[in-house]
Structures are given as structure tokens and as C-alpha cells.
PDB file with one MODEL, atoms N, CA, C and O in Angstrom:
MODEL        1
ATOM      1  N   UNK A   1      -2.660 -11.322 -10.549  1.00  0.00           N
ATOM      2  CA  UNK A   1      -1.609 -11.019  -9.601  1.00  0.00           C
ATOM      3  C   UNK A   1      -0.485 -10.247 -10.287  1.00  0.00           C
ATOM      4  O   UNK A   1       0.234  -9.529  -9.593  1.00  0.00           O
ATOM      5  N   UNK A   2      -0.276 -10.350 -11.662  1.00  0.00           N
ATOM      6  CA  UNK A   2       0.912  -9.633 -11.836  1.00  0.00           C
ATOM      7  C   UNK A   2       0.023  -8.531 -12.200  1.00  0.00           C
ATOM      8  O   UNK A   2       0.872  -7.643 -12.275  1.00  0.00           O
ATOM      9  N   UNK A   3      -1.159  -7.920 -12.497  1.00  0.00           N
ATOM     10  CA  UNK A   3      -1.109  -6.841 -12.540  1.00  0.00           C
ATOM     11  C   UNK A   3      -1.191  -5.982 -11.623  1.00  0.00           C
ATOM     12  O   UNK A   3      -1.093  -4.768 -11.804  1.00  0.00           O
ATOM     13  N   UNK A   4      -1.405  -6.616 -10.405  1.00  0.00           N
ATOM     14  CA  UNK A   4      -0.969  -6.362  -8.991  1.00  0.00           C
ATOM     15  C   UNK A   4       0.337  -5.779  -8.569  1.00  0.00           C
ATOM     16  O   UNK A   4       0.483  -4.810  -7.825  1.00  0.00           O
ATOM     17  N   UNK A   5       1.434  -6.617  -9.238  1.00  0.00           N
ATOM     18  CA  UNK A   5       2.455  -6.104  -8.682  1.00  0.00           C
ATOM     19  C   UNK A   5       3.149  -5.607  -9.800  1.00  0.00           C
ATOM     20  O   UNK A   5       4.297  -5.906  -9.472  1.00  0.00           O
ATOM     21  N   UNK A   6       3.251  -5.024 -10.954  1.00  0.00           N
ATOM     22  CA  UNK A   6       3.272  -3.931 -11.811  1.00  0.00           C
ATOM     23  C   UNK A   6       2.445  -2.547 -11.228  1.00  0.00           C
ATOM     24  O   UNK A   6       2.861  -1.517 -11.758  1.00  0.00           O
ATOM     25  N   UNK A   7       1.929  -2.452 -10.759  1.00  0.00           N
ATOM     26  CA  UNK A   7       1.048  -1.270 -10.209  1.00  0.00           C
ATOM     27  C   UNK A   7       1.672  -0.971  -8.907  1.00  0.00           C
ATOM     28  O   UNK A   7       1.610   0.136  -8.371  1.00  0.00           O
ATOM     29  N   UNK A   8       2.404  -2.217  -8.313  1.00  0.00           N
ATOM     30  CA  UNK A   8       2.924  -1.583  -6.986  1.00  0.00           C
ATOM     31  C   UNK A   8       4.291  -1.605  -7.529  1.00  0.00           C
ATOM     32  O   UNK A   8       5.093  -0.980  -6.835  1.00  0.00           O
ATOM     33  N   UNK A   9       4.645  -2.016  -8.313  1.00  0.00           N
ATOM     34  CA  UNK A   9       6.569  -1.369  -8.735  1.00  0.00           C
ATOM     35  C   UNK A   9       6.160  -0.210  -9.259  1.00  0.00           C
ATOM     36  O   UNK A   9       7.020   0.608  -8.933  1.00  0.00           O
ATOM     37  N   UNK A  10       5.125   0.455 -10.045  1.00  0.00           N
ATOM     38  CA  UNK A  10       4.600   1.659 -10.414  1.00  0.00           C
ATOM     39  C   UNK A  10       4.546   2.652  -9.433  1.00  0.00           C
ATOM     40  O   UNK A  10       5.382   3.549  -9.540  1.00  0.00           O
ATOM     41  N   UNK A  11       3.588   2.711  -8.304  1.00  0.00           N
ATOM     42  CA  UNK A  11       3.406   3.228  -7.353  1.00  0.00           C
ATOM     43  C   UNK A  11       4.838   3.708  -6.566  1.00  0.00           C
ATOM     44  O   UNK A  11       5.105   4.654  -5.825  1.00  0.00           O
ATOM     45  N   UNK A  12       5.785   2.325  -7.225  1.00  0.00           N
ATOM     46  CA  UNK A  12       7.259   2.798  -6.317  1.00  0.00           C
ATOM     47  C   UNK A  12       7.756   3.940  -6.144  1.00  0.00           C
ATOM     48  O   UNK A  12       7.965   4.721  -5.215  1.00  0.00           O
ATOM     49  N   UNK A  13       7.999   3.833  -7.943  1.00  0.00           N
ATOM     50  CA  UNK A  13       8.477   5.115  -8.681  1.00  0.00           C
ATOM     51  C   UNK A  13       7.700   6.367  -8.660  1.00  0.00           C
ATOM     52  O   UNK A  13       8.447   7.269  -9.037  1.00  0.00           O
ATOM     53  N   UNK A  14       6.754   6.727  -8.437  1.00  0.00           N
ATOM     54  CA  UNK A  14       6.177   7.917  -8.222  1.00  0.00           C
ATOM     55  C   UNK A  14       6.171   8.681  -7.046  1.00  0.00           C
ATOM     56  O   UNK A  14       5.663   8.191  -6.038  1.00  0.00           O
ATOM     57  N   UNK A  15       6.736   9.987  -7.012  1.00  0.00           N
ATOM     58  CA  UNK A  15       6.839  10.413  -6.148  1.00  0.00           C
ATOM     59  C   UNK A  15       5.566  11.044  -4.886  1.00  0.00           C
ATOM     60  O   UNK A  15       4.500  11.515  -5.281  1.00  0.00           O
ATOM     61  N   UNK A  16       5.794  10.979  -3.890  1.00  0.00           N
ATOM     62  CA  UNK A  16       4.971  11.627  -2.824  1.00  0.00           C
ATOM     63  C   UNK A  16       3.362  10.563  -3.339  1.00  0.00           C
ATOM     64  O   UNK A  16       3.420   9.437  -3.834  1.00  0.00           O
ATOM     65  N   UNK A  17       1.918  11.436  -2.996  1.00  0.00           N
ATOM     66  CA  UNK A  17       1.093  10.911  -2.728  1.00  0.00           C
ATOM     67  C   UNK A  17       0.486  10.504  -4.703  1.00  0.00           C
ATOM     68  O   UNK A  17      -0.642  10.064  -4.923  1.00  0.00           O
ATOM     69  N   UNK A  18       1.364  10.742  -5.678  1.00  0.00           N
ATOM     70  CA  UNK A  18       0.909  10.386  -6.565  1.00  0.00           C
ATOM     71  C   UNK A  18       0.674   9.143  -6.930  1.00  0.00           C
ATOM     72  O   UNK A  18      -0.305   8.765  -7.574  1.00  0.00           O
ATOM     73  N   UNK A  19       2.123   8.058  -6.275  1.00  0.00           N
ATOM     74  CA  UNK A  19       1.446   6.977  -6.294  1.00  0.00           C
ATOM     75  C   UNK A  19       0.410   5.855  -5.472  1.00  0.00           C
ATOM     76  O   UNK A  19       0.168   4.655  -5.604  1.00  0.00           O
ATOM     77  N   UNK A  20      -0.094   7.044  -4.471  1.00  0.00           N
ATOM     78  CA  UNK A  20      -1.033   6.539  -3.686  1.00  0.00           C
ATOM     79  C   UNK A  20      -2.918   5.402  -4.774  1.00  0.00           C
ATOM     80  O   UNK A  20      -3.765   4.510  -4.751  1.00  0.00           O
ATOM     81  N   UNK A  21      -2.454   6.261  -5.286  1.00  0.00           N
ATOM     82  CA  UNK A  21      -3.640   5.537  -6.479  1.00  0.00           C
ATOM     83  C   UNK A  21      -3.774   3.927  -6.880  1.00  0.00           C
ATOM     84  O   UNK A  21      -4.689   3.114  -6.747  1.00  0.00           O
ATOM     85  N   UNK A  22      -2.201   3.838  -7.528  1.00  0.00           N
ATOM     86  CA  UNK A  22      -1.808   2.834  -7.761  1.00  0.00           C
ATOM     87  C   UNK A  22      -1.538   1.702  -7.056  1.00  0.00           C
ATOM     88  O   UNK A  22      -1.786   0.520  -7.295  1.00  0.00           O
ATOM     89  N   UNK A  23      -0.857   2.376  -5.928  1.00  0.00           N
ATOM     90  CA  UNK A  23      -1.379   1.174  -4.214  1.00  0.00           C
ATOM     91  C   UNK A  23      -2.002   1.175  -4.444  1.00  0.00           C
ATOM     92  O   UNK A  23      -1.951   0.889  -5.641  1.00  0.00           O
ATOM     93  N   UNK A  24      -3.213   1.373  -4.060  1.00  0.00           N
ATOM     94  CA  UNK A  24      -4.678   1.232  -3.862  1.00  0.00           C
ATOM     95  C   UNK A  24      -5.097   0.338  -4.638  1.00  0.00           C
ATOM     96  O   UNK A  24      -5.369  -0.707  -4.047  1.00  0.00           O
ATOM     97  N   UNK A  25      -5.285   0.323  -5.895  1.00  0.00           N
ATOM     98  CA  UNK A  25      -5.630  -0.781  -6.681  1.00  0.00           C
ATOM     99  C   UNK A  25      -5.051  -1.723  -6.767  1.00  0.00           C
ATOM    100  O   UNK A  25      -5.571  -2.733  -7.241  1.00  0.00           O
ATOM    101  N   UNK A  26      -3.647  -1.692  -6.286  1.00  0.00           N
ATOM    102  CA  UNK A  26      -2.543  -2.997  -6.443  1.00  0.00           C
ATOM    103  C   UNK A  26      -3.385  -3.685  -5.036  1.00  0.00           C
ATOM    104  O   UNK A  26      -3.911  -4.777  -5.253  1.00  0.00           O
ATOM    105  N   UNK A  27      -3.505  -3.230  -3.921  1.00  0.00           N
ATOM    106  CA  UNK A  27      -4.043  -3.978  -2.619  1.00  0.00           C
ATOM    107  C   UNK A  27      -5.470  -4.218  -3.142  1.00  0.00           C
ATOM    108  O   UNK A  27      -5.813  -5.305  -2.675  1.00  0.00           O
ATOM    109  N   UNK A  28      -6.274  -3.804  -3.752  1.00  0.00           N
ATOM    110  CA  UNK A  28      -7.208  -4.335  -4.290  1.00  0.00           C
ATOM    111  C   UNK A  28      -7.603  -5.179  -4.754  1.00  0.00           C
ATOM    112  O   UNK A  28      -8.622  -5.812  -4.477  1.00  0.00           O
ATOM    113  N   UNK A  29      -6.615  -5.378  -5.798  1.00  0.00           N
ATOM    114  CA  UNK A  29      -6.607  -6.564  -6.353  1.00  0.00           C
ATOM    115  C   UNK A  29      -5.978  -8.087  -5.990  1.00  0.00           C
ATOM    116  O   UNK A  29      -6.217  -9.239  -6.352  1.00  0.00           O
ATOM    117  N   UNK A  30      -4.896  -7.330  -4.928  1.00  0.00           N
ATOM    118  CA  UNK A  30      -5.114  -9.096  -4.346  1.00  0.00           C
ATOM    119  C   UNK A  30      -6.289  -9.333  -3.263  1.00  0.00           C
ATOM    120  O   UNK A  30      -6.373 -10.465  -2.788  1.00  0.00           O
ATOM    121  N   UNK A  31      -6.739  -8.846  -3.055  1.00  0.00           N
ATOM    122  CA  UNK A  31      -7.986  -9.448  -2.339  1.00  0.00           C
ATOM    123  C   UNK A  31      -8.854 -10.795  -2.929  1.00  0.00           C
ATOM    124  O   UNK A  31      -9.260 -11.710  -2.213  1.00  0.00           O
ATOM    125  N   UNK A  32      -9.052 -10.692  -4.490  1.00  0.00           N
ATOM    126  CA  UNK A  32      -9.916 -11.525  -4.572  1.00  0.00           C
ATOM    127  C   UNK A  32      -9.029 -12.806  -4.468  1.00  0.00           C
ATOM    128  O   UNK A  32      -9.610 -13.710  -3.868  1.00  0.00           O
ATOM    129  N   UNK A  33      -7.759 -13.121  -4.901  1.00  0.00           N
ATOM    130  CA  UNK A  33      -7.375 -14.334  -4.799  1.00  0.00           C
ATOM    131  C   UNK A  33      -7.002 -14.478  -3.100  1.00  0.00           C
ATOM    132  O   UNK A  33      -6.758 -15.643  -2.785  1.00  0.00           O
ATOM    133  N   UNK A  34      -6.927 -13.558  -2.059  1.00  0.00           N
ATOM    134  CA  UNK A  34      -6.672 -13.803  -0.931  1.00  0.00           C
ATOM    135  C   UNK A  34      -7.846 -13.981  -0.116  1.00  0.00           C
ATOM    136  O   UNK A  34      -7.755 -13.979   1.112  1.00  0.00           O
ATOM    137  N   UNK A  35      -8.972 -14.140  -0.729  1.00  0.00           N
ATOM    138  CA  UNK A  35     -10.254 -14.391  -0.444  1.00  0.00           C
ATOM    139  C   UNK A  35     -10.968 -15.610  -0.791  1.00  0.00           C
ATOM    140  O   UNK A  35     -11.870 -16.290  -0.301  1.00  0.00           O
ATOM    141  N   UNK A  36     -10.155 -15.631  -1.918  1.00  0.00           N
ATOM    142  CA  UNK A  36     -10.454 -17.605  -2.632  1.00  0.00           C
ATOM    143  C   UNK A  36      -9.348 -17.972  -1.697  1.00  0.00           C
ATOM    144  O   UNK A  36     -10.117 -18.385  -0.829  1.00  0.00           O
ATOM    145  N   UNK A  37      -8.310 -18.136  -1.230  1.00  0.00           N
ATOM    146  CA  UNK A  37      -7.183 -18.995  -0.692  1.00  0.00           C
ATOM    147  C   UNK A  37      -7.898 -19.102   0.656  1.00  0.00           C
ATOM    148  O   UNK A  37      -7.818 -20.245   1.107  1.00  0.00           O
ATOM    149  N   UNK A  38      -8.587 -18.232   1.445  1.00  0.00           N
ATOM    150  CA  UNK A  38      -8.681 -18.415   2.663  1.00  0.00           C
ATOM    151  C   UNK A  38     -10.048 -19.376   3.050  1.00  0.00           C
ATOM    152  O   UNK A  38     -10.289 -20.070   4.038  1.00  0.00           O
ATOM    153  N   UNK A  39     -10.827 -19.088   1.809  1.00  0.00           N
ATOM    154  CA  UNK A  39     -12.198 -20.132   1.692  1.00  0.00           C
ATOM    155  C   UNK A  39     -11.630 -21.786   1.299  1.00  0.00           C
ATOM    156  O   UNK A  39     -11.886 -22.877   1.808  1.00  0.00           O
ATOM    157  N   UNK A  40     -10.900 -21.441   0.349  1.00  0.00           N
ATOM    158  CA  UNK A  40      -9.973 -23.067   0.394  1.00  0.00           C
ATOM    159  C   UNK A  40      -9.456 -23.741   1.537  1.00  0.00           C
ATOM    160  O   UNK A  40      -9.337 -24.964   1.613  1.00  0.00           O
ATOM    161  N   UNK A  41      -9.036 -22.623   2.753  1.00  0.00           N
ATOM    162  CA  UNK A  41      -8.619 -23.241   3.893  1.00  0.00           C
ATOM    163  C   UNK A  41      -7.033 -23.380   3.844  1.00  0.00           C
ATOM    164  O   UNK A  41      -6.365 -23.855   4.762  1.00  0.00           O
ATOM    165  N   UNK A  42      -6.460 -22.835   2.481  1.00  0.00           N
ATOM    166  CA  UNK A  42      -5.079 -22.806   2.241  1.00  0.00           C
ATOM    167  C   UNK A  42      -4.329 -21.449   3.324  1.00  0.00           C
ATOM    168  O   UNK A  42      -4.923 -20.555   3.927  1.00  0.00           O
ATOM    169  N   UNK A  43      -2.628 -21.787   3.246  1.00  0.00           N
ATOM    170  CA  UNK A  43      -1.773 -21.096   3.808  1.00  0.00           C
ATOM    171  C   UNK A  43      -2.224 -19.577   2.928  1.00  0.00           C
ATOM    172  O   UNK A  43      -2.328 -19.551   1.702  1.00  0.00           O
ATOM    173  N   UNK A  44      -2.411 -18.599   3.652  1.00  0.00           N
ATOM    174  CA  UNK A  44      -3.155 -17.518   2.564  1.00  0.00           C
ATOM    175  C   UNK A  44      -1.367 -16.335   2.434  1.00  0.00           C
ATOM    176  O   UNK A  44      -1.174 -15.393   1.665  1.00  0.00           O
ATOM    177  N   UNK A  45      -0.398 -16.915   3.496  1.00  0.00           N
ATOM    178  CA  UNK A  45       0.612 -15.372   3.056  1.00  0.00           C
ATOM    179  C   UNK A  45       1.836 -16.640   2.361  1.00  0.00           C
ATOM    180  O   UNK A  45       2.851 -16.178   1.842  1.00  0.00           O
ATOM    181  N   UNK A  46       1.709 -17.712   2.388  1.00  0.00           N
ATOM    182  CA  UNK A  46       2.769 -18.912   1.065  1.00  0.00           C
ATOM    183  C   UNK A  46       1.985 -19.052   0.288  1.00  0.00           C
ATOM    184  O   UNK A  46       2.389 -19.985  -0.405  1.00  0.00           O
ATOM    185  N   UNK A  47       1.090 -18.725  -0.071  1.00  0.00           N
ATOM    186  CA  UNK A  47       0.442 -18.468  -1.164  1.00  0.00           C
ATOM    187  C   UNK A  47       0.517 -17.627  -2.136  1.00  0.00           C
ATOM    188  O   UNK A  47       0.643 -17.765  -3.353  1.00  0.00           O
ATOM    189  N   UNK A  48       0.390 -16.406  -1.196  1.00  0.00           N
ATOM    190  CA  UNK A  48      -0.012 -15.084  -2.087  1.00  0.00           C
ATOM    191  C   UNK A  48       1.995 -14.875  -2.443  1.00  0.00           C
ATOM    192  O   UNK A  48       2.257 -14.360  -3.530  1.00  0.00           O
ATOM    193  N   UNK A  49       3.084 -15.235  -1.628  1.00  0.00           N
ATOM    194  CA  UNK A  49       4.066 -15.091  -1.875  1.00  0.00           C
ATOM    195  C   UNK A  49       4.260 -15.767  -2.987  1.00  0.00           C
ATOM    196  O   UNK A  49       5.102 -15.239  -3.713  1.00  0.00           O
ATOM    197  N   UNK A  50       3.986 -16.341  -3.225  1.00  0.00           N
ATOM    198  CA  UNK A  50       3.998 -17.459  -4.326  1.00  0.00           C
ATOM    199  C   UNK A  50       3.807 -16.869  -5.764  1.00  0.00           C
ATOM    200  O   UNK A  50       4.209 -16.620  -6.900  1.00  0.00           O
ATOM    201  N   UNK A  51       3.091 -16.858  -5.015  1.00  0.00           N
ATOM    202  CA  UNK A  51       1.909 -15.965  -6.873  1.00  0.00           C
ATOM    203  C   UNK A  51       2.547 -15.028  -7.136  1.00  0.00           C
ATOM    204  O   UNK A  51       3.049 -14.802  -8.237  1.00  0.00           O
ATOM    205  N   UNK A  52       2.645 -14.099  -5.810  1.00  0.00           N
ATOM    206  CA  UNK A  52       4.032 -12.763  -6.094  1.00  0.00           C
ATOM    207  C   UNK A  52       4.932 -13.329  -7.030  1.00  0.00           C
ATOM    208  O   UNK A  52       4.710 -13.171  -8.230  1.00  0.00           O
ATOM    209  N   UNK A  53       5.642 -13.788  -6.749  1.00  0.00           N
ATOM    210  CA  UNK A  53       6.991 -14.767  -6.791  1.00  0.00           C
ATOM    211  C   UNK A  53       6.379 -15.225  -8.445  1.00  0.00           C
ATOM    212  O   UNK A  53       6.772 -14.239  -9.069  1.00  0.00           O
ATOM    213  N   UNK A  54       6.061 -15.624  -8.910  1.00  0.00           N
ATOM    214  CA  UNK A  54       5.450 -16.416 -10.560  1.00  0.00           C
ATOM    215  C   UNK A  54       5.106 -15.224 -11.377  1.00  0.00           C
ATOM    216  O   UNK A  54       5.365 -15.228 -12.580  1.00  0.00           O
ATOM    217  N   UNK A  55       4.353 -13.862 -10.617  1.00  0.00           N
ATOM    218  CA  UNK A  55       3.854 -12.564 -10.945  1.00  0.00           C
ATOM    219  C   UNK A  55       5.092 -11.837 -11.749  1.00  0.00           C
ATOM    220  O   UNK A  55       5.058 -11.248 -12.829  1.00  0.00           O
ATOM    221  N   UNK A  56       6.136 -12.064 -10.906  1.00  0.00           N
ATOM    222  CA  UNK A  56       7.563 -11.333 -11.559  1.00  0.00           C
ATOM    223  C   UNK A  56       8.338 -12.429 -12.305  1.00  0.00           C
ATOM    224  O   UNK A  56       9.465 -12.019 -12.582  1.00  0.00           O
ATOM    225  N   UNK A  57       8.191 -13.257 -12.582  1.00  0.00           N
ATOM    226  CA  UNK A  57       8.539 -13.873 -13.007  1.00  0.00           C
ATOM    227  C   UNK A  57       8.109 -14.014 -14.528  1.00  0.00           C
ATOM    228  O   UNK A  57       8.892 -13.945 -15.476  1.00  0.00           O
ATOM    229  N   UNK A  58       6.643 -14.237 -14.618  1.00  0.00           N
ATOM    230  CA  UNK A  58       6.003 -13.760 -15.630  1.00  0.00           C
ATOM    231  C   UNK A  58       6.401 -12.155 -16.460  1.00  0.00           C
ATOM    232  O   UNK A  58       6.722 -11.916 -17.624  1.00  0.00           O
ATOM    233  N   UNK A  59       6.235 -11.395 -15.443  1.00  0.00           N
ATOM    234  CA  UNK A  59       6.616 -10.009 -16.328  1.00  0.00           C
ATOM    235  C   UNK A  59       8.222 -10.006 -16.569  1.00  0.00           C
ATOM    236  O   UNK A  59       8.670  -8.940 -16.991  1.00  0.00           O
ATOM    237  N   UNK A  60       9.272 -11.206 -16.324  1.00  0.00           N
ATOM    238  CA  UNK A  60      10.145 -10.938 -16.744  1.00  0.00           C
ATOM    239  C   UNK A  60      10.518 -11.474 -18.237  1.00  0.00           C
ATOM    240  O   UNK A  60      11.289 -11.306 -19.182  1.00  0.00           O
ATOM    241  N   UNK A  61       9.468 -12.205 -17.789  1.00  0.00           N
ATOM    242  CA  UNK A  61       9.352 -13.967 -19.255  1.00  0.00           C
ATOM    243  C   UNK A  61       8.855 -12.877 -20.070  1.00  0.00           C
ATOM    244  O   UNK A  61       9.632 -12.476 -20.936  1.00  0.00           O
ATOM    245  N   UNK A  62       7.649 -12.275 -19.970  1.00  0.00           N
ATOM    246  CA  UNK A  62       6.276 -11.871 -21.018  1.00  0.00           C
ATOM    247  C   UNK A  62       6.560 -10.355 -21.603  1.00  0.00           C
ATOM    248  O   UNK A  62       6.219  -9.896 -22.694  1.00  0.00           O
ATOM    249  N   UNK A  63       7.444  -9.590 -20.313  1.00  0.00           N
ATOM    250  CA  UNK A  63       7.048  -8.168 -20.573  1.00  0.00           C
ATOM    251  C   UNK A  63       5.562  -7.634 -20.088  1.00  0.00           C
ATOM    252  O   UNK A  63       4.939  -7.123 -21.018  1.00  0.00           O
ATOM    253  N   UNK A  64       5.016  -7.645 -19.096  1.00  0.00           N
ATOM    254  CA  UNK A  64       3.543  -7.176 -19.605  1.00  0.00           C
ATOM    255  C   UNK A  64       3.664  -5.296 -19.254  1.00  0.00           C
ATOM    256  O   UNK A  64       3.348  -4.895 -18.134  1.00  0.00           O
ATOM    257  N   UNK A  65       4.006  -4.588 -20.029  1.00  0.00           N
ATOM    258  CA  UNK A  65       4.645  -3.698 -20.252  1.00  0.00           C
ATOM    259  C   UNK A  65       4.430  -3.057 -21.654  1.00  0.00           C
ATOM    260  O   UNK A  65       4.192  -1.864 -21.838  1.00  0.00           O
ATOM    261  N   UNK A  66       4.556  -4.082 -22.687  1.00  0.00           N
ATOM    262  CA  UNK A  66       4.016  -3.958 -23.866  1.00  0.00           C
ATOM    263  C   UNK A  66       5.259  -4.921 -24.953  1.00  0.00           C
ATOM    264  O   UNK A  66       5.071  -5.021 -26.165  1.00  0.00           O
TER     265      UNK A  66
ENDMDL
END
């Protein structure tokens, strides 16, 4: 998930359809955990907010950036 949403703060910053790419793979990639949450039978959008939410949190703790 956070490399999910590093790719969509990426995508931010790029102008016009360049960061169309980077969406793309950012929505990609939450699929698989929004695909396990919904087979669990769990809340699938307090969920995925969640993870968002820990995702930035992490890259603020970790850097994953380098």
C-alpha cells in the first residue's frame, strides 16, 4: 500500500498525461488488498483508508524514497 500511494503523490506532480502511468499502477495495486478485504467480508473503503492512512505514515517514519 505505500507503494501505492508514493506513485499516486508521484503521478500528482507530473504534469498533463505523464503521470497517467503512475495512476495506473498506483490503482493497480490496491486491488489486491481490496480483493482480500472484500473476500474477508470486511468494511473494504475503512479499510483501505486505513492502510492509506499507516501508508503515509510509514513513508514519513521510513522515507521510502531512499
Amino acid at each position: 500500500m505505500a507503494i501505492s500511494v508514493s506513485l499516486s503523490e508521484k503521478a500528482k506532480l507530473l504534469p498533463g498525461v505523464a503521470g497517467a502511468p503512475y495512476k495506473a499502477i498506483a490503482e493497480a495495486l490496491e486491488v489486491i488488498p481490496r480483493t482480500l478485504i472484500q473476500n474477508c467480508g470486511g468494511n473494504v473503503i475503512r479499510t483501505l483508508t486505513e492502510l492509506r492512512v499507516s501508508a503515509v505514515r510509514v513513508d514519513v517514519m521510513f522515507d521510502t524514497n531512499g
